[in-house]
C-alpha positions in Angstrom: 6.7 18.3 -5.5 9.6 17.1 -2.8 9.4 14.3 -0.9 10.8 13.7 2.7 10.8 10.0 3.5 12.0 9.1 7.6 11.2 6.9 10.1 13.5 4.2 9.4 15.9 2.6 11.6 17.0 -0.9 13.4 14.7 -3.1 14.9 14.6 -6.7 15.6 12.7 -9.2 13.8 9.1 -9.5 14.6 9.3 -5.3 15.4 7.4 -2.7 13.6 8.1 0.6 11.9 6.4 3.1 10.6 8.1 5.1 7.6 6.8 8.7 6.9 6.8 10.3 3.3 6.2 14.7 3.6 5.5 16.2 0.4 5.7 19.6 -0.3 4.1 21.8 -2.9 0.3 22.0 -3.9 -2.0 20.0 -4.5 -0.6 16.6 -3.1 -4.0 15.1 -3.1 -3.9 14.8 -7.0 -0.5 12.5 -6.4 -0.7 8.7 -6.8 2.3 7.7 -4.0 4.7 4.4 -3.8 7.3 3.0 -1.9 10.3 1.2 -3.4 13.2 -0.5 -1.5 16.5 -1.6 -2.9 18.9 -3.7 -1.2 22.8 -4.3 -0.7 23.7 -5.8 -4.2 19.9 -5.7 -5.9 17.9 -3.9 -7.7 14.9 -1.8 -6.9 11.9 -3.3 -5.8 8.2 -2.2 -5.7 6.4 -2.3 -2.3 3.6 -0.7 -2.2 1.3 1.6 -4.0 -1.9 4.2 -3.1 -4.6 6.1 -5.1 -4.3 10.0 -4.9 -7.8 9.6 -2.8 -6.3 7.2 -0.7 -8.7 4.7 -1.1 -7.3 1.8 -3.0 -3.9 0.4 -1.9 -1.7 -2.5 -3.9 1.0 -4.6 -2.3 4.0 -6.7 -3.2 3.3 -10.3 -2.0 6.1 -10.3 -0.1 5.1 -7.7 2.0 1.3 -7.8 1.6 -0.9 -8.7 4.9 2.2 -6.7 7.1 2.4 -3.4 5.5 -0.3 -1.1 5.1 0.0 2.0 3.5 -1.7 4.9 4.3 -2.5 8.7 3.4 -3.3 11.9 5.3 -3.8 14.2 2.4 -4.4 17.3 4.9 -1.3 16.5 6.4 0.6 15.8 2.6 1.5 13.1 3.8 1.9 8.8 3.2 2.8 6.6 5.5 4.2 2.8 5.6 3.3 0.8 9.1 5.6 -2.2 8.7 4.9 -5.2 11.0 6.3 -8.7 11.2 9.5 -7.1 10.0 12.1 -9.5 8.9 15.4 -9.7 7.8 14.6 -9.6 4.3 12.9 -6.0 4.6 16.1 -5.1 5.2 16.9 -2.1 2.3 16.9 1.8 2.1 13.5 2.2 1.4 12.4 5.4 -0.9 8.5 7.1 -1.5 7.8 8.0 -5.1 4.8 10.8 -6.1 3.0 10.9 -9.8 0.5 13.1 -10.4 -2.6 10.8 -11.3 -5.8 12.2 -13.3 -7.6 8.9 -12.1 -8.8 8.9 -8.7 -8.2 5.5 -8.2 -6.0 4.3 -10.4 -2.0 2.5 -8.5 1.1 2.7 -10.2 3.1 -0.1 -9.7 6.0 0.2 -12.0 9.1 2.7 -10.6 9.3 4.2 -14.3 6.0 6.1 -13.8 7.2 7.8 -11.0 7.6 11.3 -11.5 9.1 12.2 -8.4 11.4 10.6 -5.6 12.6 11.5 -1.9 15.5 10.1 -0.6 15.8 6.8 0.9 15.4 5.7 4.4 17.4 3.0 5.8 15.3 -0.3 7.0 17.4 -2.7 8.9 16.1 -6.1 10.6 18.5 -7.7 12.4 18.1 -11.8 13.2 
């Protein structure tokens, strides 16, 4: 599968954005997705994480109760609404696909990722 992350850009703090992940190939529904963001000068982070049904989500604490994470599996796609943004979001932020035999199951760690898209940038500006 390839993955097409966009959507990023610069907005103030207190904004919103709403990054996109496209997959193509077959069968995306039977993909567990995540996002991961690394920053200037550290390493990559986990953000969030969905089920290949879509129905259970996991999020980082630092992002949890602003992100929400989201799936259109007719449309192969995830998406990321990101509100509250602040300055510490700021990082190129990249979606992640493994192909999942449990329905429900989240992947939290980046090494189980089979698959990456390129980053989008993310910057929140003071």
């Amino acid at each position: 599968v390839q993955l097409q992350a966009s959507g990023g850009g610069l907005v103030q703090a207190g904004g919103s954005l709403r990054l996109s992940c496209a997959a193509s190939g077959p069968s995306f529904s039977s993909y567990a997705m995540g996002w991961f963001r690394q920053a200037p000068g550290k390493e990559r982070e986990f953000v969030a994480a969905i089920s290949r049904s879509g129905g259970r989500t996991y999020y980082a604490g630092s992002v949890k109760g602003r992100f929400t994470f989201s799936r259109d599996n007719a449309k192969n796609t995830v998406y990321l609404q990101m509100n509250s943004l602040k300055p510490e979001d700021t990082a190129v932020y990249c979606c992640a696909a493994i192909r999942s035999s449990s329905t429900g199951f989240v992947y939290t760690n980046s090494g189980s990722y089979e698959y990456w898209g390129q980053g989008t940038q993310v910057t929140v500006s003071s």
